[in-house]
N, C-alpha and C positions, 0 to 999 in steps of 0.2 A: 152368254145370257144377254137381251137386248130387254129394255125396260120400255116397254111402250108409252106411257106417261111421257108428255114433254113438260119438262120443267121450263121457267119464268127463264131462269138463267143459271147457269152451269159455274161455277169458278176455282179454275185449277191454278192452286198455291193455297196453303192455307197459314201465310204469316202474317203480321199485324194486317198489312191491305187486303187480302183474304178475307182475315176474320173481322176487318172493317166493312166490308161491301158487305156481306153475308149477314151482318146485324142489323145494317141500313137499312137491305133491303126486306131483309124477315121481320121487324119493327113492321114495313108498310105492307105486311102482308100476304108477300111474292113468295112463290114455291121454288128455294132453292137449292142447290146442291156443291157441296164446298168439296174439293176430292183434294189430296194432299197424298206425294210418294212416302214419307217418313209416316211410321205407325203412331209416335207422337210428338208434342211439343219439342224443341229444341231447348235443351234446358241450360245453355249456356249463356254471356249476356255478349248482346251485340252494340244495336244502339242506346243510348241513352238521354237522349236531349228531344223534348216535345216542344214545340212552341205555341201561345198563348190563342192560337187558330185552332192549332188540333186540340186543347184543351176545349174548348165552345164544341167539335165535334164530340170529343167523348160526352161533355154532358147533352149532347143530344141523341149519344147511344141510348143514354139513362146511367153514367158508370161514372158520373163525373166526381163524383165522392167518393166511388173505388179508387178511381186514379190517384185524387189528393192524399189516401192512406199511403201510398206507395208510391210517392215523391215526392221531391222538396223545391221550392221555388227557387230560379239561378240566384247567383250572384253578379259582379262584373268578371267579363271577362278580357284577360289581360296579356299584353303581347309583351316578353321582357327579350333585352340584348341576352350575349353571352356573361356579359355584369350587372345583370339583373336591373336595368336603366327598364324605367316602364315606357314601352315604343308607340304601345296600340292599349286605349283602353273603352270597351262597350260596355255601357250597364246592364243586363239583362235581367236584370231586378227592377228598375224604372216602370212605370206605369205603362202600360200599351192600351193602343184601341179598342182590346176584349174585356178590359175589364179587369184588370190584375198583370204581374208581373210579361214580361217579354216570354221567361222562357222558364222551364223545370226539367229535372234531370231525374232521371228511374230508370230501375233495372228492370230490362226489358224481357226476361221470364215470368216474372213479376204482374206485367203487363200484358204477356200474352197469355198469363194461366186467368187473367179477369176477363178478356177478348173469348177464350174461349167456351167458358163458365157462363158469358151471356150469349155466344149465337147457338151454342147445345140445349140452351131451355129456352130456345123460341121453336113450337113445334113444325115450322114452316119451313124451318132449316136442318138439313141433315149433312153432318157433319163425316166424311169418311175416307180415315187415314192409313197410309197402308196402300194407297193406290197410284201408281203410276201412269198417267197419257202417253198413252202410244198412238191417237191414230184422232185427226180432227178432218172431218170433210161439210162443207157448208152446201147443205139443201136449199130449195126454194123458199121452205116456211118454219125451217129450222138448223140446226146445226147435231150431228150426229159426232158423238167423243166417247172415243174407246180407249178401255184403261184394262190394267192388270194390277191384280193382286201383289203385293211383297209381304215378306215377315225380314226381323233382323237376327243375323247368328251372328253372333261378336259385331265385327265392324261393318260385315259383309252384308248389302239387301239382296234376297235372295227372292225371287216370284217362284208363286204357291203352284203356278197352273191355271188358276182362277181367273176368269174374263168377266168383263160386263160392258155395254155398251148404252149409252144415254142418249136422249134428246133435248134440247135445250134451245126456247127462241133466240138465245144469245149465250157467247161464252165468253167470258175474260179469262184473261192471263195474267193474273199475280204470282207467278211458277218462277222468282229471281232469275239472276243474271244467265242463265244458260236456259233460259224459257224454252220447252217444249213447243208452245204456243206461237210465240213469236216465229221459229225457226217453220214453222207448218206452214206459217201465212208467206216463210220468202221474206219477210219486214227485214231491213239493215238495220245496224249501227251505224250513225256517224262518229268516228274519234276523236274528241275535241284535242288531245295531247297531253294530256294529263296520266303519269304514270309511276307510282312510286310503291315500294315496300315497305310496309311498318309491321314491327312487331309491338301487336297489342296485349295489355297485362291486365287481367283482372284480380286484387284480390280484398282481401276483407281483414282489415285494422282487428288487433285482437280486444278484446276488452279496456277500456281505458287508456288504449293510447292516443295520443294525440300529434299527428304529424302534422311537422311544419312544412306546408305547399302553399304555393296559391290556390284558393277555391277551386277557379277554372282558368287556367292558364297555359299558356304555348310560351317555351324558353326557346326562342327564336337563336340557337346556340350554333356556330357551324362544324363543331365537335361532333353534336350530336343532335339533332333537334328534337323537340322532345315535347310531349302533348301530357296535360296534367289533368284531369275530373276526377268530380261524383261520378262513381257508377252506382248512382239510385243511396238512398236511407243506407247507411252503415258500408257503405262498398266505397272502391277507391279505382282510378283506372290511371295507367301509364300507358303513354306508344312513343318506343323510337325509330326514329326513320331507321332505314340499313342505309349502313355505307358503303362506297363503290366495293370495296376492299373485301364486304364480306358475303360469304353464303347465308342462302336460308336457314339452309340446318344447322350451320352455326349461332346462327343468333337465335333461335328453338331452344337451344340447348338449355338445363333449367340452372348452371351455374352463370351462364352468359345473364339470364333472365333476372337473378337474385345480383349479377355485378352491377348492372344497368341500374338498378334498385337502390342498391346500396347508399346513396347517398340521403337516403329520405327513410327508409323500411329495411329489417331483414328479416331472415326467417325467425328470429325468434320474436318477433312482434308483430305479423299477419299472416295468414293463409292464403296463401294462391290458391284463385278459385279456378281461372284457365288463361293460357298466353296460347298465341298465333300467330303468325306474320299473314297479313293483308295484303293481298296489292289495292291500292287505290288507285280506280281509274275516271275516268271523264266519257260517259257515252250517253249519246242519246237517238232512240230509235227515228227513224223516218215519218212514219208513221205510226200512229195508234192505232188505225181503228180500220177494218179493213171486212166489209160486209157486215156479218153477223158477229165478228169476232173484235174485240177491245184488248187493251194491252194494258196495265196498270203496274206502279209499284217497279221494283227492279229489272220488269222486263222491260219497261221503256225506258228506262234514266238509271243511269250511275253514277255517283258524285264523289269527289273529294270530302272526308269528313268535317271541314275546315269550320262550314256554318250549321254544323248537327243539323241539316236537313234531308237527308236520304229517307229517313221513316216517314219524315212530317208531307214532304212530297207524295209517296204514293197514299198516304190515307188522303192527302187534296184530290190526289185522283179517283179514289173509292166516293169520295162526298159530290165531286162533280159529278161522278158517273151516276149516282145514286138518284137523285132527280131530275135526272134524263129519264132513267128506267123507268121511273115512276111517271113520266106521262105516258110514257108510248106503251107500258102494260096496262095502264086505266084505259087505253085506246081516247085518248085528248088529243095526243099528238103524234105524229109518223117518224120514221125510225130517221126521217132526216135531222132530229135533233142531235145525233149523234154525231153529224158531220161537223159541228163547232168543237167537238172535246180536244182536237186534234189542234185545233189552231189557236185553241183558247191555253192547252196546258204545257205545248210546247215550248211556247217561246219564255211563259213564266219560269219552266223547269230549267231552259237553257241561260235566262239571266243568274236562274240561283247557281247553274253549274258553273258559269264563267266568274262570278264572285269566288266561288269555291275554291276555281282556280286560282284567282288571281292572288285569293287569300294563302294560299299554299304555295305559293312562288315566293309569299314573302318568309314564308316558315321553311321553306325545303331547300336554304342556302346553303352548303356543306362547303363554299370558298371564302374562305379569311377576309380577303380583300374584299369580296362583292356583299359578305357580309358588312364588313365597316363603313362601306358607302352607303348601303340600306339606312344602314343605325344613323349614321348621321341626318339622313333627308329626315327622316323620322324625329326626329332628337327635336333639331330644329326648325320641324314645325311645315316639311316644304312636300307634305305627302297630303291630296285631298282626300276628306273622310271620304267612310263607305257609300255607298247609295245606300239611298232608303228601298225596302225590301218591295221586292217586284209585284206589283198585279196584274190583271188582267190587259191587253192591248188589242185584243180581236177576240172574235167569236158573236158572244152572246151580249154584247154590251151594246150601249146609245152615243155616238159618237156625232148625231144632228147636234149641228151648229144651232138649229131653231130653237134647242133645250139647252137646260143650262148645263147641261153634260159631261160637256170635256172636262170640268171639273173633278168630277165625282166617276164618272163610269169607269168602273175594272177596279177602283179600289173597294176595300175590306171596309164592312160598314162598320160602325161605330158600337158599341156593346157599352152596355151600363146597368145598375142597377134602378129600377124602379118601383113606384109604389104604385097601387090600382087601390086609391082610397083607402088608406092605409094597410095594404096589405103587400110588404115587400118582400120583388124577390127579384132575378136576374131577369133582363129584358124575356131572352131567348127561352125560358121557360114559363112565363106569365104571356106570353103569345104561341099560339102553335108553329112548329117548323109549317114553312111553304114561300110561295109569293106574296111579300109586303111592301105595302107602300106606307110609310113612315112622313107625318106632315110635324112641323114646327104650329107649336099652339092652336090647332084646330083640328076637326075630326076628316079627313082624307072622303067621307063620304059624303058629306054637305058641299063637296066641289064636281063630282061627276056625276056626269048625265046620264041619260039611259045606255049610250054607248060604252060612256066609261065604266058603268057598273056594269055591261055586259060584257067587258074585256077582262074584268077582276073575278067575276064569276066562269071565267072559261079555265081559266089558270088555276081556279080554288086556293085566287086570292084572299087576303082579308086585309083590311085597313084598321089603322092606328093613330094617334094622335100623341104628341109629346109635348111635355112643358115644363116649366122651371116655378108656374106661377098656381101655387096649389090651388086659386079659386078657379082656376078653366080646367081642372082634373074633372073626368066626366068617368065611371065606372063602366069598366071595361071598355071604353071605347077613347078617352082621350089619359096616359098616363102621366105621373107625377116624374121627371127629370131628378131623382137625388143628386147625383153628382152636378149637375149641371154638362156631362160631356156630351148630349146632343147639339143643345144650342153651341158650343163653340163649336162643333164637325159642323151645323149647320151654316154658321154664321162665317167660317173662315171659309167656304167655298158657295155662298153667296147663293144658297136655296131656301126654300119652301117645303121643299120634301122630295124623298129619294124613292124608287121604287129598289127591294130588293129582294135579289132570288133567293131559290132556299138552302145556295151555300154560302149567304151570306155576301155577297159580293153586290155591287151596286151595278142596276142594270142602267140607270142613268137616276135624272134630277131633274126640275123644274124649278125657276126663278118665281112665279105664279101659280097658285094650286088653280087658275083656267086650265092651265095646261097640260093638267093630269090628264083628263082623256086620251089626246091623241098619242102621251107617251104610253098609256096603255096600252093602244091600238098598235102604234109599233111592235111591241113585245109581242103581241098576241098574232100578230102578223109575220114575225120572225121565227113563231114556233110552229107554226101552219097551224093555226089551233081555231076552229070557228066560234064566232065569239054567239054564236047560237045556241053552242053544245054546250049551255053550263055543265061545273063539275057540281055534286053534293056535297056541300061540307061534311066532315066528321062532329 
């Protein structure tokens, strides 16, 4: 069966980045189609840890108050010797730039049963599980993807017979680490070196008890090394490394699983909900994006669990990819906007994978000796912190020396709470998602000229005003700063005002709001966009 119809955009995987892209873009409109080989949900838990970015996207699905039912905000997280000396300690509780904690921690059925409950009731999205890609070839003015049916008999997918074939002006690949997609287009891996086995534990505290762990902790132990979370409200997660010494199916075994335990849990005080041995690996694809076809999510990256960022990574690629699409199907902009995802998301993904590593070389010591030299640099103070977490370094960013730029482009803009004459709420829902430009105490559109308004109107821009000082609060057009955390983002990197996209990320800054124009003019020049061809606002 061949479906005449060409959809917006195709997207084969349907797990969290899947059913990320697929609400993005059926929120704005787009007719799409989500295909997935499994008939349904995975109903075990995998990851667990989101951080305080991918929280700002859920509440721009609309679910950001589903999300907070179904998790808890981190704690610190802490690195101990084999004598429990604390070596490494991160707060992830701390205030961040979004607005709220670093990081939270949920079980991720949990999360995809609210993922899926909102792209099944947008009617622009059709959601259909049960099918497998066998077959991608990229046309002139489309892409053609052919799938087959399955059902499951016990453990076995077994195909019905059933064919169908689709059209799609684009197709991504969020189909994980053995992508279909990826392997159709030729894309490599590169192997960063990164290579270990862990068996992971999930299970559930019975009523009333109370184990003594750390919240979220790594016992950097070379007996055994050993990883402690929340898995989400009421859940608990263990993983220990393997040791050279032993087999997989050894350490599977469910009395090996409950000795492992032992020291903390047994069975008569929790439920195992599921254990697994993982390998954790280090890869990341060559490319992303290759014609008509995008890679997202674990078909391009694979990481170390080290900094819980493997989930939050590919929804950053679903949010990137997302207002990309959205020019180039309004027909604003040509499909060469697509050629930045690639240079924009890779290098961020490969700084977070080399932290991951780096962070896992210090947990994955199983020798005495290279243990107790660790402990000590550590002990004593002679290890430098971590870097601060990666942004943007190419792509879509303002890197002219003429603006005040270098400061601000490719980082993650600032998020607060505000008031629109007393009526408050979070920035990012008191302004619609899109292109904004954000000015320190005055309104962004009393500085540009007819050019510059004709650059903010190509983009379906809008402008904003921010302030600490309630008498220049102007309705809906200049807001009240509650917290005060704009003027210090603004004031510690020496601007006026930022332009920023609609994932959020800073396209540059000006020292002078004279100089809004031509930064708009750049942006509008970088996305090939005529700055003739206003968009409509919504």
């Amino acid at each position: 069966m061949t479906d005449q119809t060409i959809l917006d955009v195709a997207i084969v995987g349907y797990g969290p980045v899947g059913q990320s892209l697929s609400i993005l873009l059926g929120e704005r409109g787009y007719n799409v189609a989500v295909f997935d080989r499994w008939p349904s949900l995975y109903p075990l838990p995998r990851a667990v840890f989101h951080d305080h970015e991918i929280r700002r996207v859920f509440h721009a699905m609309d679910i950001g108050a589903d999300v907070e039912r179904i998790s808890q905000p981190s704690s610190k997280y802490q690195w101990f010797n084999a004598d429990w000396k604390t070596l490494v300690e991160i707060d992830w509780s701390a205030e961040s730039i979004s607005d709220g904690p670093v990081g939270y921690l949920f079980n991720q059925p949990s999360l995809e049963a609210l993922l899926d409950r909102k792209a099944k009731s947008l009617p622009n999205v059709s959601v259909q599980q049960g099918w497998e890609a066998t077959g991608l070839r990229q046309l002139p003015d489309c892409c053609e993807l052919t799938l087959r049916r399955g059902v499951m008999n016990g453990a076995s997918w077994d195909p019905t017979g059933e064919t169908q074939t689709v059209r799609a002006r684009y197709v991504v690949g969020a189909d994980g680490a053995n992508s279909f997609v990826r392997k159709s287009q030729n894309i490599e891996f590169d192997d960063l070196g990164f290579q270990e086995d862990w068996l992971v534990i999930d299970l559930k505290p019975n009523d009333g008890v109370k184990l003594d762990v750390p919240d979220i902790g790594q016992w950097c132990n070379p007996a055994r090394p050993t990883t402690m979370v929340p898995g989400g409200p009421g859940l608990r997660r263990w993983e220990f490394m393997r040791l050279p010494h032993e087999s997989i199916e050894d350490l599977q075994k469910p009395e090996k699983v409950w000795e492992l335990l032992s020291p903390w849990v047994t069975p008569e005080s929790a439920t195992l909900v599921r254990h697994a041995v993982y390998k954790f690996r280090s890869l990341i694809a060559r490319n992303w994006h290759s014609g008509r076809v995008v890679l997202a999510g674990d078909a391009a990256h694979q990481m170390p669990p080290f900094m819980g960022q493997g989930m939050c990574s590919g929804i950053r690629d679903a949010w990137n990819l997302a207002w990309r699409f959205d020019l180039i199907l309004k027909g604003v902009s040509s499909d060469r906007v697509l050629d930045d995802y690639t240079p924009e998301r890779r290098p961020q993904v490969r700084a977070v994978i080399d932290a991951s590593i780096a962070m896992g070389q210090v947990v994955c010591i199983s020798d005495k000796e290279e243990a107790a030299r660790r402990d000590e640099a550590y002990l004593a103070g002679n290890v430098p912190p971590l870097p601060p977490f990666p942004g943007l370094t190419d792509g879509l960013i303002c890197k002219d020396p003429a603006f005040a730029s270098e400061s601000v482009a490719g980082l993650l803009s600032v998020h607060g709470q505000v008031t629109n004459l007393g009526e408050a709420s979070r920035y990012d829902d008191a302004v619609p998602n899109g292109f904004h430009i954000i000015a320190l105490d005055a309104h962004p559109n009393r500085h540009l000229d007819a050019q510059g308004k004709a650059a903010l109107a190509a983009i379906g821009g809008r402008s904003t005003g921010i302030t600490t000082d309630a008498d220049k609060a102007v309705k809906d057009r200049v807001l009240l700063d509650v917290s005060g955390k704009y003027k210090q983002f603004f004031d510690e990197h020496g601007v006026k005002a930022i332009v920023v996209r609609p994932d959020y990320y800073i396209f540059g800054g000006v020292q002078t709001l004279e100089e809004l124009p031509a930064l708009l003019s750049d942006l509008v020049s970088r996305l090939s966009i005529d700055e003739n061809a206003a968009v409509v606002l919504p």
